[in-house]
N, C-alpha and C positions, 0 to 999 in steps of 0.2 A: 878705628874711630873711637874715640875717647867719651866718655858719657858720665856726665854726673845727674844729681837729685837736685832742683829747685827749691826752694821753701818762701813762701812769701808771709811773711806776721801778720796778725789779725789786728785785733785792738791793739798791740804792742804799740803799733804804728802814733797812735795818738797820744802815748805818755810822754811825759816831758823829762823833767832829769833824771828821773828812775829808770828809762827805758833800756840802759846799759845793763841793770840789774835783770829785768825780764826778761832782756835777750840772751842773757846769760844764763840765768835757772833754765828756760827753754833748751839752748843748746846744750844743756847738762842732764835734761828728760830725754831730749832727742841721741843723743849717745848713748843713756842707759838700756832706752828700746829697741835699739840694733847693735847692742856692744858683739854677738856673738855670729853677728851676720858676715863677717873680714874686717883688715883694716881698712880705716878711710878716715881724710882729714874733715872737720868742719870747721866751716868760719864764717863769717857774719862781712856783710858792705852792702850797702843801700838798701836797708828793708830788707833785703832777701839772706837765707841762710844758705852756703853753697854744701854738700854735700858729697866729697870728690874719695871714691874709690883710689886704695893703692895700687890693688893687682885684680883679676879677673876673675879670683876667686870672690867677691863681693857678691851676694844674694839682692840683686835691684827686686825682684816681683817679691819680698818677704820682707824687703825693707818698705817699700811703699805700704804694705799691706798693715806695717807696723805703724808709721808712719801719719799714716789715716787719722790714728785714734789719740795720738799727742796732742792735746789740746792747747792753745796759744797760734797755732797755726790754719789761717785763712786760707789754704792752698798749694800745689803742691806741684810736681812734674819731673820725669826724666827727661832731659836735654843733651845735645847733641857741643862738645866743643868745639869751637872753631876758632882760628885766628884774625884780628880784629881786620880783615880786607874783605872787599865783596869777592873776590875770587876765591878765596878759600870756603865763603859762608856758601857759594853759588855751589864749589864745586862738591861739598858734604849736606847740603838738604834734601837734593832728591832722593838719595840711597835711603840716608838719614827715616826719613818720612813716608819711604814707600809703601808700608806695612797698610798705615793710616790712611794714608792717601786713593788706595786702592780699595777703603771700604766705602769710601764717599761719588756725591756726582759734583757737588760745590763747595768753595772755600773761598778764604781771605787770608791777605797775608797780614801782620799787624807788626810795628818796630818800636821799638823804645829805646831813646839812644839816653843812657844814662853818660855817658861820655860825650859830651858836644864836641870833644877836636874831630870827632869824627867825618870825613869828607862830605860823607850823601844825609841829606835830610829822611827824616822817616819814610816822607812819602816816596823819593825817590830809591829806599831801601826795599819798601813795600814792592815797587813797580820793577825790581831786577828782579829778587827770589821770587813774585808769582808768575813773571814771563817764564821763568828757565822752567819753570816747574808746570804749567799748562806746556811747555816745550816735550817734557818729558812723560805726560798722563796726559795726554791726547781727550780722553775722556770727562776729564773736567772741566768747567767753566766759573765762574768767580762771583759771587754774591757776594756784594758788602753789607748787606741789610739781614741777611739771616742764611748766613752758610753752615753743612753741615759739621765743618772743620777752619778752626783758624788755628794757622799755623804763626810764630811768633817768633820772632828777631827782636834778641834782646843785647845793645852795646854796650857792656859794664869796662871796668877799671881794666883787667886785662884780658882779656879776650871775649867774642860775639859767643855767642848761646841760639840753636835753633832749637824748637820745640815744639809740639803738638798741645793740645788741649791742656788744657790744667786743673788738675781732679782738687775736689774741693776736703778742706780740712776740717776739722774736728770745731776749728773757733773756739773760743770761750780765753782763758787765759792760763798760763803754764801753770801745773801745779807745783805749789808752794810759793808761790807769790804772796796768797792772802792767808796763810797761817796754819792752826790748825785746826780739825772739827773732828768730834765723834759720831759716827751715825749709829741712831737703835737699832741695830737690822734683825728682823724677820724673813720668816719663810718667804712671806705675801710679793706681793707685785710693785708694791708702792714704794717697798726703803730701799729696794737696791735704784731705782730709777731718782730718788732725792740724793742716793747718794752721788751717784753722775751727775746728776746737773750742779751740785754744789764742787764735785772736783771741779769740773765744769769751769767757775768763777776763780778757781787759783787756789781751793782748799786742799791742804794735803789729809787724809785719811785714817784715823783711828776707827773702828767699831765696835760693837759693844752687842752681845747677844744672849738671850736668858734662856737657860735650860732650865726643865722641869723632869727631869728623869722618875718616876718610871712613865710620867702622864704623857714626854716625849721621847720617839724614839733616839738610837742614835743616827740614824736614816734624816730626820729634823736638822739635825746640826751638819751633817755632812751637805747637804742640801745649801744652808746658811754659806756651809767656807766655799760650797761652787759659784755660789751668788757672785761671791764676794769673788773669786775669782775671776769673773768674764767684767766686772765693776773693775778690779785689778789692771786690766790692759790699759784703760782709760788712766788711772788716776796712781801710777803705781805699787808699789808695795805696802799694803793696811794690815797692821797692827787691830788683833781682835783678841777680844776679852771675852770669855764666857762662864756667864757668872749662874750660879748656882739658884735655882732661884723655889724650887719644890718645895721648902718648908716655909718661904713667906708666903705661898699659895694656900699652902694646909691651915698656916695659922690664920689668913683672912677669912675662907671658906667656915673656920670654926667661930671666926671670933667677930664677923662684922658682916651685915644685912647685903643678900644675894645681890639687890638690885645695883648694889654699890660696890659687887665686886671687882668689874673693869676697871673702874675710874682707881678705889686701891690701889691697884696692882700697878698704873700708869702712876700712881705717885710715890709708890714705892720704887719705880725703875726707873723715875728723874732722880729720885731721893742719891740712888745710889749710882746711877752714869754720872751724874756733876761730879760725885769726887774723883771716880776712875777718869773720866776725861781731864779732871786736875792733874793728875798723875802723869797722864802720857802728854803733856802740855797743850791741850787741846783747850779753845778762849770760849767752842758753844761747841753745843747738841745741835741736830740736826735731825729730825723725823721723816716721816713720811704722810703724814694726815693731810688728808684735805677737805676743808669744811664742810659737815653736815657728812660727809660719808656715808659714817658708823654713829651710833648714839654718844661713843667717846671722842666723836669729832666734832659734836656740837659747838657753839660758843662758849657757853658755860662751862661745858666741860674741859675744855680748854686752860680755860679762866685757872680753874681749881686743879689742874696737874701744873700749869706753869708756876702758882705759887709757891710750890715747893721747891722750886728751882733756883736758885740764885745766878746761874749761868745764862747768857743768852740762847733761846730755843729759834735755830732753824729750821723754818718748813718751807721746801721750796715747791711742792706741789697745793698747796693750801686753796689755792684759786683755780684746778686742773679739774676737770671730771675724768671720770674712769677709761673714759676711751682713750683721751689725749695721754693717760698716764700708761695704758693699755699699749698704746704707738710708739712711744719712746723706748718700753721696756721691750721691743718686737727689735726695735733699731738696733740696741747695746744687746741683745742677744740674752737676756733673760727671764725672758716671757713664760718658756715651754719648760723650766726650771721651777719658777714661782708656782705655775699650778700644779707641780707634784704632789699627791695626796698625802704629805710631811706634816701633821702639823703642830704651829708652835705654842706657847704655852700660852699666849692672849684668847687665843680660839678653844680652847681645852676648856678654859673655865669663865665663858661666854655665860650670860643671868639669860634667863628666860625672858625677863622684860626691864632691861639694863635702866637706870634714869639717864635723865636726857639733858634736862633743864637742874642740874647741884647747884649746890650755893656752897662756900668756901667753911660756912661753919655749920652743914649737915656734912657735908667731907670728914671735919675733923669730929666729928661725933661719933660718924660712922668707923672710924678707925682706931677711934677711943682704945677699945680691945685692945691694940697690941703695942708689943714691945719695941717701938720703932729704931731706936739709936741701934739695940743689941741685935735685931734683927738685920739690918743696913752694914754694920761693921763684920755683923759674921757671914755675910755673904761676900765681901768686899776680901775678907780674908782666905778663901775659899776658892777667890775666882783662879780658874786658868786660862794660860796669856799663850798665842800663838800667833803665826805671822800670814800672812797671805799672796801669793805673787800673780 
């Protein structure tokens, strides 16, 4: 019995003459995430991606599993092939289905004839495969209103499709659709979860991470590339930069007022992500803050690291309290990573009573002290570039 993978598009569905493009970067994510599972063809007809194994060697429970986390896709299924007659669909559902079928007490049958030459109307598709199959599991009875299992006949182009439940997908839209972005990532909870949600929308992935050696260990940054690695599954291969960051630490701490040290060091590290994210062609930054947090997530504060910025700054937790940001990072599987007791150089050199409320020209007073260009360039020249999968 022959069996392939279903894929239904998410939002693809609603673009208009681009949509050949995002079905295409998608089916080119979707073949990189299961390149080494066997061969198989894919191809694209009516919204749906088909998914068709060569030989038996093809891993289905490691592809779906992979599968899951491609985002652009709404949905998902192994299905059963069949030949476009009711007797061939009749005579492969019950085997087919048996597994499923045998954990339930009710069901529906549901059909979608993408193909109208086809003889029987849905409903009367509906009313052959759930007779044969209340024929054959005696134990079942049929809800239309809220069954534990529908089961789904689908009539495409060239042959019917049976299928069970359909697991839902990742949503959002393919990465690299919508360009490129650099995320600040930290140890913390917050930037591996911004940086999901922004692959999420079609961003493809640079990162950018500040060591402070000896204040961090190297235990800190290996922590960062696993971050980045469980982010990695979602949003594929990121490009990470890890930039030196210990002596602009030292020279703040000597050269400019404790209470202003967080907000420095945050505009020393837009100062220098904008050109590095110039570099790996990346259009914005991309953080993890979400207002009022932390005293450097105030508005104000805000206000005065953005100025130094000339790039656009994404935060796509900004409006999220801790919990909701706490849930997502529980979902993508980097929760119990984040609270490792790693930490990064923002928390090392935390002010005892940080300000809250700066204004753009106690900023630039307070920073007066240092050598900012020579500082920025010899960190930028320093940095080291590695990959993440």
């Amino acid at each position: 019995m022959k069996e392939i993978i279903l894929i239904k598009n998410g939002e693809l569905t609603l673009k208009g003459l681009n949509r050949c493009n995002f079905e295409d970067i998608l089916i080119k994510n979707i073949r990189k995430s299961i390149r080494d599972l066997g061969e198989c063809n894919i191809r694209k007809a009516q919204s749906t991606i088909f998914i068709e194994p060569k030989d038996e060697s093809f891993d289905f429970s490691e592809a779906l599993e992979r599968i899951k986390r491609v985002f652009g896709i709404a949905g998902f299924s192994r299905a059963c092939v069949c030949e476009k007659n009711m007797d061939d669909i009749i005579a492969k559902s019950p085997d087919y289905l048996r597994d499923d079928l045998k954990k339930v007490k009710t069901f529906k049958v549901e059909a979608k004839r993408a193909d109208k030459r086809f003889p029987l109307t849905s409903p009367e598709i509906c009313r052959e495969v759930g007779g044969v199959l209340l024929s054959h599991f005696p134990h079942l009875s049929v809800d239309v209103h809220n069954p534990e299992l529908v089961v789904n006949v689908e009539i495409r182009d060239y042959n019917a499709y049976v299928r069970g439940e359909q697991l839902q997908g990742a949503g959002g839209l393919p990465v690299g659709t919508a360009g490129n972005a650099s995320i600040l990532i930290s140890g913390g909870i917050d930037s591996p979860v911004a940086a999901w949600c922004m692959a999420k929308r079609g961003l493809r992935l640079n990162a950018i991470h500040f060591a402070s050696p000896p204040y961090t260990s190297p235990r800190a940054e290996q922590k960062v590339k696993t971050l980045l690695s469980k982010v990695a599954r979602y949003s594929g291969t990121i490009n990470l930069a890890i930039v030196p960051f210990t002596e602009i630490q030292d020279q703040i701490a000597e050269n400019c007022p404790e209470d202003y040290f967080t907000l420095i060091m945050r505009r020393m590290m837009m100062r220098i992500s904008q050109k590095l994210a110039a570099k790996s062609g990346s259009l914005a930054l991309i953080t993890g803050e979400s207002l009022g947090q932390v005293a450097s997530q105030t508005l104000p504060a805000l206000v005065t690291t953005d100025y130094v910025c000339e790039m656009p700054v994404l935060r796509p937790l900004i409006g999220m309290d801790k919990e909701e940001i706490i849930e997502i990072s529980r979902k993508i599987d980097t929760f119990e990573t984040s609270i490792l007791p790693y930490e990064d150089c923002c928390t090392v050199f935390t002010p005892k009573h940080p300000k809250t409320r700066p204004t753009l020209e106690s900023c630039a007073e307070a920073e007066k002290g240092l050598d900012i260009d020579v500082l920025v360039e010899k960190a930028i020249s320093e940095t080291i570039y590695t990959y993440i999968e």
